[in-house]
N, C-alpha and C positions, 0 to 999 in steps of 0.2 A: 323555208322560213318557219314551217310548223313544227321540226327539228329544234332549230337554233331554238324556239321561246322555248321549245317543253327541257332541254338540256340545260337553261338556264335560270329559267321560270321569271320568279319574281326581280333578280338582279341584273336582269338586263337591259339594257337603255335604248330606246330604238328613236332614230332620228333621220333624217331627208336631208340633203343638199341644198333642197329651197329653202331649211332651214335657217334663219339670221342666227339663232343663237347656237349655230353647228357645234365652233370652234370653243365656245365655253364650256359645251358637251362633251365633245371629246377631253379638253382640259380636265373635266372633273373626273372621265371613266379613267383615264392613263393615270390619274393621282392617288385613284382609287382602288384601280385594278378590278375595273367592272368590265364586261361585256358589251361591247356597240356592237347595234346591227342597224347600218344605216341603206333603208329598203328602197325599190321602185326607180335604180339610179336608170340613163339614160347609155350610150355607147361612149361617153366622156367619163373621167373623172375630175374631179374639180383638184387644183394643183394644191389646196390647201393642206390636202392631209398626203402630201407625198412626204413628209418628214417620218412618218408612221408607217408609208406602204413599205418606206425603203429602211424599214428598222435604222433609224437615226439615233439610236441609244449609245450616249458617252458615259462614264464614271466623272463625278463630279465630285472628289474626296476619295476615301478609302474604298469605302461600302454603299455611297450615295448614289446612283442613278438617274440621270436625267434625259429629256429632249427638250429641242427647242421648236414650237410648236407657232407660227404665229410671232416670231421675235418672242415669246417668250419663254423664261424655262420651268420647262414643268418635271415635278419628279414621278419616275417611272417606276411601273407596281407587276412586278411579272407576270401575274394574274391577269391582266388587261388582253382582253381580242377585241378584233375588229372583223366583223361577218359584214360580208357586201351582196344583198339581192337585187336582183331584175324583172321584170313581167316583160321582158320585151323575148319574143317566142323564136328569135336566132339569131341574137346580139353577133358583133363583128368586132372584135376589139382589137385596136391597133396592136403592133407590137411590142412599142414603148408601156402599154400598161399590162399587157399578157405577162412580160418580165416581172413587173412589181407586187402579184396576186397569184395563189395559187386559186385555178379554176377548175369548178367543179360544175358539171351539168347534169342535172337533174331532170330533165328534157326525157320523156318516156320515149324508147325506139320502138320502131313496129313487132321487132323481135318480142321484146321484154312486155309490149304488149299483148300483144298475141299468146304467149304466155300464159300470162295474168286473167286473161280474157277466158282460157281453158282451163286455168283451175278454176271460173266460178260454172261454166255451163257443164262443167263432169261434176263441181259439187250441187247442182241443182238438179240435174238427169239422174245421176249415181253416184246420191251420196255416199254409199255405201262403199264405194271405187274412193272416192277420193276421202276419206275416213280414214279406210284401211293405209292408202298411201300413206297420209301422213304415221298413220302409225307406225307402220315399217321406215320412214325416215329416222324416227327418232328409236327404235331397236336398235337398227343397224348405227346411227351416232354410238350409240352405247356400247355395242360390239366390240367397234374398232375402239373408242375410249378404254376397255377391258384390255383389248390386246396390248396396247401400249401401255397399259399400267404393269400390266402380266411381263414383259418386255425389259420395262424398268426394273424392276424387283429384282429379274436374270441379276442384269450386268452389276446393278448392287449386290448382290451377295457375294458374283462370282468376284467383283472389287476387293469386299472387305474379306473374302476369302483368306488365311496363312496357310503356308502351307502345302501339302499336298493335293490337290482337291477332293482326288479319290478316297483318300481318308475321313472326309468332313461326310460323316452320315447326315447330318441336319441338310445341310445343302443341296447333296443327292436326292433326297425324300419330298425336297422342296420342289427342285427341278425337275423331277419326275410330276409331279401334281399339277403345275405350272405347266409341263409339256401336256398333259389329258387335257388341261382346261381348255387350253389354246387350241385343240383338235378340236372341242365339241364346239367351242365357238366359232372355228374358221367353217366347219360343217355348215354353220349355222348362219355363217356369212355370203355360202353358197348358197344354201337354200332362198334369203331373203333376196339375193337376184337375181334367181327366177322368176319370182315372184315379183321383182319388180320390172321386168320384163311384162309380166300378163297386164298389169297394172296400165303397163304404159300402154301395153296393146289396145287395150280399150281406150285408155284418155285418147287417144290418135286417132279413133273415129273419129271423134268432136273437133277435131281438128279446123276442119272446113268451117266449120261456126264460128272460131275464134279468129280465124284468119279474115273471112269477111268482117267481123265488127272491128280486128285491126282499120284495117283499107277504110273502111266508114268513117273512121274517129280521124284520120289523117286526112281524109276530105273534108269534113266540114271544118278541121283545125283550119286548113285551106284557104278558108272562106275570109279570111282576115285579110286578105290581099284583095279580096274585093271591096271589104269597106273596114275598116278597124270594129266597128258595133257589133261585127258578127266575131263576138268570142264566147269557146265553149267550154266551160271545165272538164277535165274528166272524171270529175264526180257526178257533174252532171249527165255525162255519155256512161258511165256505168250503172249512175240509177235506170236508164233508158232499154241497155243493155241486159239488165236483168227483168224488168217487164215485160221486154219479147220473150223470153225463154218461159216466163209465168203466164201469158195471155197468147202465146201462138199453141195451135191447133194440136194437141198429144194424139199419138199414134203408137203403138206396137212394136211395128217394122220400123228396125231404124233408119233405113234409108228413106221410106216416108217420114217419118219427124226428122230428120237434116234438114230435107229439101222445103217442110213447113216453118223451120227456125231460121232457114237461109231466105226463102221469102218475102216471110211476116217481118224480121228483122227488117230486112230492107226500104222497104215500103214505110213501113211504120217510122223509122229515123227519115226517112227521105218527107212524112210527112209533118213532123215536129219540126224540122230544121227549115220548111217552108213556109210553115205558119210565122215563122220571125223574120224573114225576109221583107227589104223593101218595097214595094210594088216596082219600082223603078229597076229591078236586080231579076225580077220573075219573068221565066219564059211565056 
């Protein structure tokens, strides 16, 4: 959702199903060629806007464009989308509406977590480790970016080449310089994954940090099955997630500070997440 507004910003129209004045909304964005995002829907959709899901667009004249929306005809602006959001945490949508929407889940996996989880506790333990990472990310983009420019230039000249080739001094001279560059860069594309090898060698210590506060964040998500009130952001779990790594216990030995961030973590979300608990839910 926070996508769709910042893509759209000020021209986009946001409206609900509970809406009464849905169908005048949508009339006016399809006339307009504005952007709806009609938010918080439910495992239904309401049959009104199936003229739109199922692109119902006819020619009404030469160049005119219309639907019929509602029994009535509205003219259609190629400009116009229709974004559809949920807060329901593993909607089940039949397959008569899977057909009509393309769907997209934004739903964080524990993978993609866990991830995310370890670039922030390697950029809080060693900045320095993950600094350099990014650095060498964006080298090495530009390495290979080089190589394929270097690459393209080739087969253009040897294109526009007449001729004999052997004869074209300019060309020779080119592709000689073109072949040194390409060596010192592919050297150099060696080197950077080594080094991202070392890089990763140390992020993978911290591994076991990231994978626990994975498992964490997917049990208290959990907890919505016990009562809908107990929902958790994961902004919320990552502001949480970064105070343990600031207020757990530093050490030297990294195997002592794992097993202090594997702990203190623990404990500490296990006791924020029962401070909000109903008396009626606590052991």
């Amino acid at each position: 959702k926070k996508w769709i507004k910042n893509e759209h910003r000020n021209r986009l129209v946001i409206t609900r199903f509970s809406d009464p004045n849905l169908l005048r909304v949508m009339e006016a964005a399809i006339r307009n060629g504005q952007p709806v995002l009609i938010e918080d829907i439910g495992e239904e959709l309401d049959a009104s806007i199936d003229p739109i899901l199922l692109k119902q667009v006819y020619m009404a004249g030469a160049t005119r464009k219309c639907m019929r929306l509602a029994d009535q005809e509205v003219d259609y602006d190629d400009n116009f989308r229709l974004y559809i959001t949920t807060k329901l945490p593993n909607p089940h949508y039949l397959p008569e509406v899977c057909i009509k929407v393309t769907l997209l889940n934004f739903t964080v996996t524990e993978k993609g977590l866990e991830d995310q989880l370890l670039g922030e506790v390697v950029k809080k333990e060693r900045p320095d480790i993950e600094e350099k990472k990014n650095r060498l990310v964006v080298s090495m983009a530009a390495d290979r970016k080089q190589l394929k420019d270097i690459e393209e230039k080739i087969l253009k000249l040897l294109s526009e080449s007449s001729g004999m080739i052997l004869d074209d001094l300019d060309l020779i001279d080119t592709l000689g310089a073109s072949q040194s560059t390409s060596a010192v860069i592919n050297e150099r594309v060696k080197e950077d994954r080594q080094t991202q090898k070392q890089i990763e060698s140390i992020r993978e210590q911290y591994r076991p940090v990231a994978l626990r506060g994975s498992i964490l964040y997917f049990v208290i998500s959990d907890m919505a099955r016990v009562d809908p009130m107990y929902q958790y952001s994961l902004t919320y779990f990552m502001r949480l997630f970064s105070l343990c790594i600031d207020q757990s216990e530093k050490s030297d030995v990294l195997e002592q500070r794992l097993t202090n961030l594997l702990d203190y973590m623990t404990v500490s979300i296990y006791n924020n997440i029962c401070r909000g608990l109903f008396e009626s839910h606590k052991l």
